[in-house]
GUFIPA-178099 format. One line per 2 residues: for each residue x, y, z of N, C-alpha, C. Coordinates in Angstrom, 2 decimals. Each point is the difference from the previous one (the first is absolute). Last residue first. Example, Ala and Ser with C-alpha at 12.3 -4.5 7.8 and 13.67 -1.06 7.14 Angstrom:
BEGIN
12.85 -2.25 7.08 0.82 1.19 0.06 -0.77 1.09 0.73 ~ 0.29 -5.72 -0.07 -0.89 1.19 0.00 0.90 1.20 0.00;
***
This chain:
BEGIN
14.46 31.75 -26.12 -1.39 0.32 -0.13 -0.03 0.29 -1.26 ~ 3.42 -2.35 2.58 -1.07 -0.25 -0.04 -1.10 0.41 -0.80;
4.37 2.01 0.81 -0.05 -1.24 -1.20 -1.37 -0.75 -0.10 ~ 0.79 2.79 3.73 -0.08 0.92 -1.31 -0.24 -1.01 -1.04;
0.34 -1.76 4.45 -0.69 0.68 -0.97 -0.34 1.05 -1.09 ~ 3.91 -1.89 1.23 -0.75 -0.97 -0.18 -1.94 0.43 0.31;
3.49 3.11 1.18 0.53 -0.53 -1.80 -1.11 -1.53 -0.36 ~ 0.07 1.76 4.34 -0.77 1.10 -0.62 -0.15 -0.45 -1.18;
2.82 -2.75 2.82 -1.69 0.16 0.34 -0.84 0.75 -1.22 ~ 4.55 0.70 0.65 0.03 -1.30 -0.86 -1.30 -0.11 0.56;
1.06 3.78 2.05 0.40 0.06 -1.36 -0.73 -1.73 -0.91 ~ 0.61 -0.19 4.77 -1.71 0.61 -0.31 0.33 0.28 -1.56;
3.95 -1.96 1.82 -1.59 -0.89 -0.30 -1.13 0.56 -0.16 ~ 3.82 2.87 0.97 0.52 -1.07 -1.18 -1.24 -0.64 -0.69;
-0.24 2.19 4.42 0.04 0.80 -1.48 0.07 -0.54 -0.83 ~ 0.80 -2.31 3.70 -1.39 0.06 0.46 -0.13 0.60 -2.11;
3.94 -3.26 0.89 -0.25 1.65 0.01 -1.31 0.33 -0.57 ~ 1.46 -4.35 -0.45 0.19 0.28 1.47 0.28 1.14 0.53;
-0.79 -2.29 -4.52 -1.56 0.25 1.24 0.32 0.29 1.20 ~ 3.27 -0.10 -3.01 -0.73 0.56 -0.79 -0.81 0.40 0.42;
2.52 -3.75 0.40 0.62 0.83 0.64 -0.79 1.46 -0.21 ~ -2.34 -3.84 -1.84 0.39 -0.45 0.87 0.85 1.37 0.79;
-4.87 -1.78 -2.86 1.34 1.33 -0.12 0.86 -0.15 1.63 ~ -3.70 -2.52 -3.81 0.18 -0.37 0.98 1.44 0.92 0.61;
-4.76 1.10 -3.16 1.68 -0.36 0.00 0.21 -0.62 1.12 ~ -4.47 0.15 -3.68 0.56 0.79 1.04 1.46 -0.46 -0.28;
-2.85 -1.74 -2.96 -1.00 0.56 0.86 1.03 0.56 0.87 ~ 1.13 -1.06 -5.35 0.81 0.31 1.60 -1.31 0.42 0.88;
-0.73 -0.90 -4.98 -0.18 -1.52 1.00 0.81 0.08 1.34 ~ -0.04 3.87 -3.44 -1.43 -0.47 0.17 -0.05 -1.28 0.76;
3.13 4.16 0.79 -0.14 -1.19 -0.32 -0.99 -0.63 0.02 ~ 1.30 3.96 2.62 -1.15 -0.15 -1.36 0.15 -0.70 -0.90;
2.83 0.06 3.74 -1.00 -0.08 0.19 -1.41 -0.33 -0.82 ~ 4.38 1.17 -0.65 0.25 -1.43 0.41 -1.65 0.06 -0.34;
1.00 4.45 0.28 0.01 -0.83 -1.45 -0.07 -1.53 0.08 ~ -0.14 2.92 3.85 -1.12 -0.22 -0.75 0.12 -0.29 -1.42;
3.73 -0.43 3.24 -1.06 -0.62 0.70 -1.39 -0.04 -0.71 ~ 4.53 1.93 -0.23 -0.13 -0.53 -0.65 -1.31 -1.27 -0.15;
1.81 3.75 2.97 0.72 0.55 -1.53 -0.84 -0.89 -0.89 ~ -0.30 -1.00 4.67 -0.95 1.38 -0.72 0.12 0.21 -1.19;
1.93 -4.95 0.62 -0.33 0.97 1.13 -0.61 1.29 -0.51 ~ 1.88 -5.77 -0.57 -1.10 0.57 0.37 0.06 1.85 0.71;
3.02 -4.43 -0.44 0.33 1.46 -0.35 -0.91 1.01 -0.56 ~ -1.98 -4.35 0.47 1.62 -0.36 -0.40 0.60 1.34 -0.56;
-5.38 -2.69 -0.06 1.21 0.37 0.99 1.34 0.14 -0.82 ~ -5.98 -0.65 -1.23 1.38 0.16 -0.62 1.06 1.18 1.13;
-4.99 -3.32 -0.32 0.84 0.76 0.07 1.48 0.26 -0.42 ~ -5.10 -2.08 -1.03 1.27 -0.33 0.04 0.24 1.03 0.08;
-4.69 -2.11 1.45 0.97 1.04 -0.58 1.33 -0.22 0.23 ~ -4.75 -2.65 -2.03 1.48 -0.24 1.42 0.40 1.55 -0.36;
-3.19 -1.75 -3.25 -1.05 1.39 1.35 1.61 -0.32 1.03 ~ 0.12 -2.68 -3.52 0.19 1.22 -0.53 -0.90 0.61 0.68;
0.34 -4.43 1.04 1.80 0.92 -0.15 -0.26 1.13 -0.58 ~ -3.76 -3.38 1.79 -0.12 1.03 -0.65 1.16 0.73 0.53;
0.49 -4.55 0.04 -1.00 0.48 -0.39 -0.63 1.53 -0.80 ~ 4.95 -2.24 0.54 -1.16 0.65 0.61 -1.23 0.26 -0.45;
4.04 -1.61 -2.31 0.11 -0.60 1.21 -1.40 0.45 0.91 ~ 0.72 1.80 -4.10 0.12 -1.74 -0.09 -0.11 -0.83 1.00;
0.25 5.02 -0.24 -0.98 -0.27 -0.36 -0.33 -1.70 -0.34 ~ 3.84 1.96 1.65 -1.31 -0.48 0.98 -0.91 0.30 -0.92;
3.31 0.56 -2.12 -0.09 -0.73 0.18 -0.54 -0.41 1.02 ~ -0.27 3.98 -2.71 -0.56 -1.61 -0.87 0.29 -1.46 0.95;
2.03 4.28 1.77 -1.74 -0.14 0.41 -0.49 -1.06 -1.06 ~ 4.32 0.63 0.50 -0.44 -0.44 0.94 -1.33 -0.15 0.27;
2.18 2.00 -3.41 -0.07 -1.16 -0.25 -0.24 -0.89 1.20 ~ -0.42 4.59 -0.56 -0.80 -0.30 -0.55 -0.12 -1.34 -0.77;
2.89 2.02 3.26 -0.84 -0.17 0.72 -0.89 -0.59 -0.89 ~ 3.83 1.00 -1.90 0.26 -1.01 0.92 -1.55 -0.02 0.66;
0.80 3.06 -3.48 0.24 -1.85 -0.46 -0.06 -0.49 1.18 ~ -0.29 4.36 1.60 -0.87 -0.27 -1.13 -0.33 -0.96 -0.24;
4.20 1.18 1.82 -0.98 -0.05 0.85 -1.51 -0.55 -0.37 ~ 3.60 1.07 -2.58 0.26 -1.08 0.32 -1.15 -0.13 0.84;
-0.12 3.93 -2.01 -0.36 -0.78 -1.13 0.49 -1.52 1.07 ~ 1.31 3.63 2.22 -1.95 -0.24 0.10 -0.29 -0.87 -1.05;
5.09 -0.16 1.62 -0.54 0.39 -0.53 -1.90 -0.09 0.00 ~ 3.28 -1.30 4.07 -0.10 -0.75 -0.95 -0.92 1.52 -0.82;
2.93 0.87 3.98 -1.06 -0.49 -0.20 -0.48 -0.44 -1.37 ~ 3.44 1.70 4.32 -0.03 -0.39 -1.41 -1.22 -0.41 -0.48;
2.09 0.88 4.32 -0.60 1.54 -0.75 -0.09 0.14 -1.22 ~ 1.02 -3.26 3.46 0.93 -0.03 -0.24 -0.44 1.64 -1.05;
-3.21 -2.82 2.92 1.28 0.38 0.72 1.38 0.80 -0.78 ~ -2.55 -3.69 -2.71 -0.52 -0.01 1.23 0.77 1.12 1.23;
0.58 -1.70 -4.63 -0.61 1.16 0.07 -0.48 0.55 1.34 ~ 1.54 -4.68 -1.38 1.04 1.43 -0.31 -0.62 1.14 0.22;
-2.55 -3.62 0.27 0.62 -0.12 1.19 0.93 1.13 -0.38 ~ -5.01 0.17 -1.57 1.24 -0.59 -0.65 1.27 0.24 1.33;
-5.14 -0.69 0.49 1.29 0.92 0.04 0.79 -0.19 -0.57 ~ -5.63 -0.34 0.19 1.06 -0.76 -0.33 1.06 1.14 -0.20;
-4.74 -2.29 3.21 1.03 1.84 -0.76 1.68 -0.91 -1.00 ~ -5.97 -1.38 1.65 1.43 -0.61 -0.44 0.98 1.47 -0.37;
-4.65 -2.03 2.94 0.42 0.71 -1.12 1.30 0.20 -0.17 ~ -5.00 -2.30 2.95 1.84 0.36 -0.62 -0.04 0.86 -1.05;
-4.28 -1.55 1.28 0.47 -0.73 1.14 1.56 0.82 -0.06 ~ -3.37 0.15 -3.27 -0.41 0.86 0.99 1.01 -0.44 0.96;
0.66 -1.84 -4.16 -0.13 1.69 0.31 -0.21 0.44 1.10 ~ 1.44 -5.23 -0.21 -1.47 0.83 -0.21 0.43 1.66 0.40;
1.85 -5.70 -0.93 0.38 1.48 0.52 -1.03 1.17 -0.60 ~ 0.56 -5.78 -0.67 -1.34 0.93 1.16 0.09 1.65 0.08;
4.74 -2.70 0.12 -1.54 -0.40 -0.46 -1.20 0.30 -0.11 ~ 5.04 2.46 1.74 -0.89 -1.05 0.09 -1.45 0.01 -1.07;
5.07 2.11 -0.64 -1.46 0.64 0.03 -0.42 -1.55 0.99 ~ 4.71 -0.08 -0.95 -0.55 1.09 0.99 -1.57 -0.22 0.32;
2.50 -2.04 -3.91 0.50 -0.41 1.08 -0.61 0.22 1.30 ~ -0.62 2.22 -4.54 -0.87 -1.77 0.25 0.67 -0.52 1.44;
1.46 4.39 -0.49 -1.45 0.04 -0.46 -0.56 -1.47 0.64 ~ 5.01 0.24 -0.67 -0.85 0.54 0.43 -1.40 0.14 1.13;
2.00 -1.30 -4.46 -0.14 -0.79 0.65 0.12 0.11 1.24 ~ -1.06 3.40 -3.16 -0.84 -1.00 0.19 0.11 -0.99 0.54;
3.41 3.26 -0.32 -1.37 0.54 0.92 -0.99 -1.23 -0.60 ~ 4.07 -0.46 -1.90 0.37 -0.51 1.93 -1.66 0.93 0.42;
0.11 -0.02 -4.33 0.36 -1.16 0.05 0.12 -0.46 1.75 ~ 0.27 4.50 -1.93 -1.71 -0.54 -0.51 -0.03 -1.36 0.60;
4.32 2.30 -0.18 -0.98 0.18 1.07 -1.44 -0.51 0.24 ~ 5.01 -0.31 -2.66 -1.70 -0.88 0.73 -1.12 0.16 0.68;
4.18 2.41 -2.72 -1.07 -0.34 -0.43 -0.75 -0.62 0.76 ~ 4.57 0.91 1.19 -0.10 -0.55 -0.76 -1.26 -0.45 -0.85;
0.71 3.02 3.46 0.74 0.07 -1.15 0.13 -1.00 -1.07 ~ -2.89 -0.28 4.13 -0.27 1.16 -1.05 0.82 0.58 -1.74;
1.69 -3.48 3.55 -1.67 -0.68 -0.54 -0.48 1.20 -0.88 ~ 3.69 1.15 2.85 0.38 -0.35 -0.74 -1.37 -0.71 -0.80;
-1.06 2.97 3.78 0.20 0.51 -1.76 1.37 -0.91 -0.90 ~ -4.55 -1.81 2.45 1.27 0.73 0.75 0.68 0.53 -0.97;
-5.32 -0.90 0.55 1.17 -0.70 -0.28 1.15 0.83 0.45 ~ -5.32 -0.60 2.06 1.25 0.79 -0.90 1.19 -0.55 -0.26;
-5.38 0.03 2.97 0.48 -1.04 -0.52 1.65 1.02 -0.71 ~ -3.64 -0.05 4.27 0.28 0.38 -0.68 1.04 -0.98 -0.94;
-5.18 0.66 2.91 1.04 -0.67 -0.49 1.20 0.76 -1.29 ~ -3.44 0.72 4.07 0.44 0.84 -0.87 1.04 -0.91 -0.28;
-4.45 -1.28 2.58 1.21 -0.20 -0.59 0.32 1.11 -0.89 ~ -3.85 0.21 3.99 0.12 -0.33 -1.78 1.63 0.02 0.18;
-3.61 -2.59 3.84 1.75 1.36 -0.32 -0.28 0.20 -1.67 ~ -2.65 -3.17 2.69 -0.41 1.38 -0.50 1.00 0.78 0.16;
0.20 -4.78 1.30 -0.25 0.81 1.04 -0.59 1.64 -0.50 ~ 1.72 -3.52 -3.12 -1.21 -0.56 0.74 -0.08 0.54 0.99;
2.93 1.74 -3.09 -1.40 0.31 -0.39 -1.00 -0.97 1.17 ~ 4.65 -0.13 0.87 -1.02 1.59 -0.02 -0.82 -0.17 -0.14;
2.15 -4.30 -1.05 -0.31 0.26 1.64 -0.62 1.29 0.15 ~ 1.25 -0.74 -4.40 -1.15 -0.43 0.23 -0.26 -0.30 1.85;
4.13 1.89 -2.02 -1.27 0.69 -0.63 -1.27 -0.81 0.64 ~ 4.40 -1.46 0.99 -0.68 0.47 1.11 -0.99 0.99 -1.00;
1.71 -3.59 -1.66 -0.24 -0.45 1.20 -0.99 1.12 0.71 ~ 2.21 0.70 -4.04 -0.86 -1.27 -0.49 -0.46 -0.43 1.23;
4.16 2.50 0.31 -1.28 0.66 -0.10 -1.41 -0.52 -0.60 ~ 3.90 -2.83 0.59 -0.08 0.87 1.22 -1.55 0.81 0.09;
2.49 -1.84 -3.90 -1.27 -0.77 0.66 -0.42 0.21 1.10 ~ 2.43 2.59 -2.60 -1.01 0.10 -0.12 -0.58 -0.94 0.76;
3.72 2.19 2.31 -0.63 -0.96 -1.32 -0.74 -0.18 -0.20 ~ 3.87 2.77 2.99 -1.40 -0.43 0.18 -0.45 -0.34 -1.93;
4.44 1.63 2.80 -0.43 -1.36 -0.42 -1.32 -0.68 -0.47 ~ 2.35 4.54 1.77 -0.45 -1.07 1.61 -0.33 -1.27 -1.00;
1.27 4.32 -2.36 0.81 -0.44 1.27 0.03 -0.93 0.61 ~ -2.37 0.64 -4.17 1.26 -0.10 -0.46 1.01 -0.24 1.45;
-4.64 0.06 0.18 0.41 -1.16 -0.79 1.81 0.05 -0.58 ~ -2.31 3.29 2.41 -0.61 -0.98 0.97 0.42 -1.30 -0.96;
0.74 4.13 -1.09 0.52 0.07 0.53 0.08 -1.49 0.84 ~ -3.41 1.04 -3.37 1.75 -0.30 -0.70 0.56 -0.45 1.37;
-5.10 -0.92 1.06 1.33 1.30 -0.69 0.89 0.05 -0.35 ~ -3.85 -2.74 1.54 0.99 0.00 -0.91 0.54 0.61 -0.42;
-4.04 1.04 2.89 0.34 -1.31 -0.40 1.05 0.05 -1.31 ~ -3.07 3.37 3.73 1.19 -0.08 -1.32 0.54 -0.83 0.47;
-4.89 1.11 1.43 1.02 -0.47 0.41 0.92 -0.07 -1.10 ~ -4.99 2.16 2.65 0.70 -0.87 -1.31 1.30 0.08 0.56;
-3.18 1.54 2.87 -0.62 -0.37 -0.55 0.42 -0.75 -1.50 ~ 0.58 1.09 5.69 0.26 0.24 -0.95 -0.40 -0.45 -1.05;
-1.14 -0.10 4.51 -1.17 0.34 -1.22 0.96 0.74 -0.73 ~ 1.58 -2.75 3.49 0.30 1.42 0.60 -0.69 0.97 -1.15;
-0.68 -5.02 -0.01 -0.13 0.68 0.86 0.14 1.43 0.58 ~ 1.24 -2.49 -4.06 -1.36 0.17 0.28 -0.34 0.51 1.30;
4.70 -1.18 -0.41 -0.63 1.22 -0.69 -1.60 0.44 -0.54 ~ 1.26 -4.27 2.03 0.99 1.30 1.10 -0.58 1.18 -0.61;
-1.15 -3.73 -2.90 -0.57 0.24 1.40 0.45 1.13 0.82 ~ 2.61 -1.61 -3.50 -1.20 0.56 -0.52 -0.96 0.56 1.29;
5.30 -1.24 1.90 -1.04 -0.40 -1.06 -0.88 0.97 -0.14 ~ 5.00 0.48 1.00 -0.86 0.44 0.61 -1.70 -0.72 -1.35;
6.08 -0.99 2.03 -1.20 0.02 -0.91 -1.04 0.83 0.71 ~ 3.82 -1.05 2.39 0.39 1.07 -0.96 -0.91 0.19 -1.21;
0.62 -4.93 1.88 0.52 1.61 0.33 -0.02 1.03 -0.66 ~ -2.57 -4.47 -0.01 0.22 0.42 -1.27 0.76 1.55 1.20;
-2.79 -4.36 1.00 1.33 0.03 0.73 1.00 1.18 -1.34 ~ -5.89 0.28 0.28 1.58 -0.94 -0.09 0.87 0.07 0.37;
-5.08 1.36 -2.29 0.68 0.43 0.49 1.11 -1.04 0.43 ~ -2.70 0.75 -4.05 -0.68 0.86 1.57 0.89 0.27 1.10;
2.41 -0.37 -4.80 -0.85 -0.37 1.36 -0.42 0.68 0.84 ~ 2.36 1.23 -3.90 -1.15 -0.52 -0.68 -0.50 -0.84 1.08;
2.63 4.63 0.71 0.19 -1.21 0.13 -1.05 -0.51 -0.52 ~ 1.06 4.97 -1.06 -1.03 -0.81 0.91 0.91 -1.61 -0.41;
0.46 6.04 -1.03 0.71 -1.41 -0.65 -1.14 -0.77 1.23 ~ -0.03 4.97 -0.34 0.90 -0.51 -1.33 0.56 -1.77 0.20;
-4.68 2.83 1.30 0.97 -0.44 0.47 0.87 -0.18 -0.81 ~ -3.82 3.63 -0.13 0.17 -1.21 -0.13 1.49 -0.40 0.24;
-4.89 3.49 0.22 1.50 -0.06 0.77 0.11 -1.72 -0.98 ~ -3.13 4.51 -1.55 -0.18 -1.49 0.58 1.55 -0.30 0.53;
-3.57 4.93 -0.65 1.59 -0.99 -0.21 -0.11 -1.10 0.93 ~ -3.73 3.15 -0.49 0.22 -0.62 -1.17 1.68 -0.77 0.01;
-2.97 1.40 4.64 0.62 1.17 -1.07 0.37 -1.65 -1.64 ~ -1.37 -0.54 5.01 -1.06 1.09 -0.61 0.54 0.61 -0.61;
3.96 -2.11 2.07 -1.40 -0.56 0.11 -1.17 1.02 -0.22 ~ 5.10 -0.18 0.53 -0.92 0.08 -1.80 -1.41 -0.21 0.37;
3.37 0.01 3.48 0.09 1.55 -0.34 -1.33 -0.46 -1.81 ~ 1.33 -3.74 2.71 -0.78 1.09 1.07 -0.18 0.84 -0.91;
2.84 -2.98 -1.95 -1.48 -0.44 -0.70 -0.75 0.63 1.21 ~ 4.60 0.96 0.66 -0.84 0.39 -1.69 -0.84 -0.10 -0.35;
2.03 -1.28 4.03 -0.07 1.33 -0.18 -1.22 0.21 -1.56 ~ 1.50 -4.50 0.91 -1.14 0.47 0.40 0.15 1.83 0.16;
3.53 -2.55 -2.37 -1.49 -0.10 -0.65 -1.68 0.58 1.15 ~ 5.87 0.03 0.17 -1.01 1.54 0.18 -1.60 -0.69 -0.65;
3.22 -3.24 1.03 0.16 0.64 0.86 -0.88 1.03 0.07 ~ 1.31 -2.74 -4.13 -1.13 -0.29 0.90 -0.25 0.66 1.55;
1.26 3.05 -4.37 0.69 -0.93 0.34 -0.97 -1.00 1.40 ~ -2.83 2.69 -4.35 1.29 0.51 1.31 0.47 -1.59 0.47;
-3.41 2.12 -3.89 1.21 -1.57 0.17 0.77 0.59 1.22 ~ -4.61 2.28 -2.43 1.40 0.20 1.01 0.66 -0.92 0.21;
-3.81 1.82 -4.27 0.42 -1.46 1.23 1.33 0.57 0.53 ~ -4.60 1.87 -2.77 1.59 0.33 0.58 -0.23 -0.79 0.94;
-3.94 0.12 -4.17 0.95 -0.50 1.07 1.35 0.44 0.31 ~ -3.38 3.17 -2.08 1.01 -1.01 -0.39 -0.16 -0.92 1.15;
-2.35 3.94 0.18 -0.85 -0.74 -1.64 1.15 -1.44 0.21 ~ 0.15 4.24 3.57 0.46 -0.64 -0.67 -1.31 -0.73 -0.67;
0.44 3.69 3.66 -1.32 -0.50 -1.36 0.11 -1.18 -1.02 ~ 3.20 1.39 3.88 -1.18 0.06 0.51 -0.94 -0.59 -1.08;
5.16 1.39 -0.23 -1.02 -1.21 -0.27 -1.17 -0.42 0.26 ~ 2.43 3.61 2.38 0.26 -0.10 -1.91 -0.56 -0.76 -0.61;
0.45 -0.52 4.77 -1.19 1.09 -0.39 0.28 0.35 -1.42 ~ 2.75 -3.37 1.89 -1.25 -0.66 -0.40 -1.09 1.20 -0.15;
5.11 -0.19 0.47 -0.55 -0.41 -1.24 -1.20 0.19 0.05 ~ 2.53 1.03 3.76 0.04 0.96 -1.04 -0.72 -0.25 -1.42;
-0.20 -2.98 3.71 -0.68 1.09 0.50 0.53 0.85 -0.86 ~ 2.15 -3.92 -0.61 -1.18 0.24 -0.50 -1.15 0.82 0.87;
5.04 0.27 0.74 -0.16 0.02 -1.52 -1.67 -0.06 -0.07 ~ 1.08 -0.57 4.15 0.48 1.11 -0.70 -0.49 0.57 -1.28;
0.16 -3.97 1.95 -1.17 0.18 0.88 -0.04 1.61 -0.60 ~ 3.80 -2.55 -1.01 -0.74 -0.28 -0.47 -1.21 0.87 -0.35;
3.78 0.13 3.15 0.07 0.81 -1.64 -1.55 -0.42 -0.82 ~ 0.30 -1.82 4.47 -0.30 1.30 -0.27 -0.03 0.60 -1.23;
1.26 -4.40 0.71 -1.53 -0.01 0.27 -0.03 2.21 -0.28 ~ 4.44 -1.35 -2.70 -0.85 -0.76 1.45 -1.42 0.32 -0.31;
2.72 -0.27 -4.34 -1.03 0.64 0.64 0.26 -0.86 1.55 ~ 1.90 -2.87 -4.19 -0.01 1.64 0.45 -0.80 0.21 0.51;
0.89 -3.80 -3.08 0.55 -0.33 1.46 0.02 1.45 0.60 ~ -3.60 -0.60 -3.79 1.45 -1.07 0.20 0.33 0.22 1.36;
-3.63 2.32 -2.38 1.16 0.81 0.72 1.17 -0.77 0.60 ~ -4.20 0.34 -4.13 1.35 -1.08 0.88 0.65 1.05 0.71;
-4.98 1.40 -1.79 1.20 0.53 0.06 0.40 -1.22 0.84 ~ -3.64 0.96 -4.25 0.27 -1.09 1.11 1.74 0.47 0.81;
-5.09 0.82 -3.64 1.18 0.41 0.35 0.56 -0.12 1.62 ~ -3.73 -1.44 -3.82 0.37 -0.30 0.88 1.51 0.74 0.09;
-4.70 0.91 -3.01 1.56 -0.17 0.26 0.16 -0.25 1.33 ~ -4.73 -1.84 -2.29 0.75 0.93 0.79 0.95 0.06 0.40;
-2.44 -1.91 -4.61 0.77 -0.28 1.01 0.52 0.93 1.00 ~ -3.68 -1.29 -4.69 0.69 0.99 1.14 0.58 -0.15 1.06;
-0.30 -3.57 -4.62 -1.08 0.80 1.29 0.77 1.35 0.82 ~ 0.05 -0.39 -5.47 0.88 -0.39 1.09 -0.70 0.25 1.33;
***
């Protein structure tokens, strides 16, 4: 199996001013000094430049939680690929439950704006999950590949993205799918960029959705989980260095 470096990734969704922020990662970043992992900060678009000042000469990458698939436009309240190349943020969360279950967003939506990132050098954090009626009734395998085929673009290359997958019930709610589900699920995601992707088995797949200390290095040591995507979880400095640690622990 190639070796993949965990990515561990904090959503802070709609929270933090510029200060709380500016806060939080002046507590995070002398703990993390030696890191081995990727740690990504998702702050809201307001606090992205605090964040990407305070990381600079240190191992944490900043990324946006959402981007318009235009350069640019009569689009309110949007913010394009570009904008955020500019303030040297460096990836972007694309499809989040929240973002598909609140605001409407589709795959073909995201079929748009994966490949506007990658042509400015954003990596995509694409995410994909079913909801827990789809869960209950068995599909999950079924709504994550279509999905998958919906989402990924053409061409999609390890190095460029990487894919977290949430299940939408779990999201927020302190539930979390069994490690044996977790398991089947990633290790059917990875046969399936392996179809779709060249090389799908160097992508890392993550795994979101009530993500936290308690439970962060068993997820973890999942042989096809490269990291997490940790949403209420990452917004206590403590919380996230814990879930930091657990992921390397699981690492080594």
């Amino acid at each position: 199996m190639p070796e993949r470096t965990p990515y561990i990734a904090a959503n802070w969704k709609m929270h933090k001013t510029v200060a709380e922020a500016a806060e939080f990662v002046d507590a995070l970043l002398p703990q993390i000094a030696a890191t081995q992992s990727d740690v990504v900060i998702c702050p809201p678009f307001t606090a992205l430049g605090a964040v990407v000042e305070r990381r600079y000469g240190t191992a944490v990458k900043v990324a946006a939680q959402n981007m318009h698939e235009e350069d640019a436009g009569a689009y309110t309240g949007e913010v394009s690929a570009a904008m955020l190349v500019e303030l040297d943020v460096e990836a972007v969360v694309l499809g989040h439950s929240e973002r598909r279950q609140l605001f409407g967003e589709t795959d073909e939506a995201l079929a748009r704006k994966v490949p506007a990132a990658l042509a400015v050098g954003l990596q995509p954090i694409l995410c994909i999950g079913e909801t827990e009626a789809e869960w209950s009734e068995g599909r999950t395998l079924d709504v994550l590949d279509a999905q998958l085929r919906g989402s990924l673009p053409d061409g999609a290359s390890a190095a460029d993205l990487m894919l977290a997958y949430e299940p939408v019930w779990a999201i927020g709610t302190g539930r979390t799918p069994s490690l044996e589900d977790i398991a089947n699920t990633h290790g059917h995601l990875r046969a399936r960029l392996a179809e779709l992707a060249a090389d799908g088995d160097e992508l890392r797949l993550l795994y979101g959705g009530s993500v936290k200390a308690a439970n962060a290095r068993e997820i973890m040591a999942i042989a096809d989980v490269d990291g997490v995507l940790v949403g209420g979880a990452s917004l206590d400095a403590d919380e996230f260095l814990a879930i930091y640690g657990a992921g390397q622990a699981a690492d080594d």
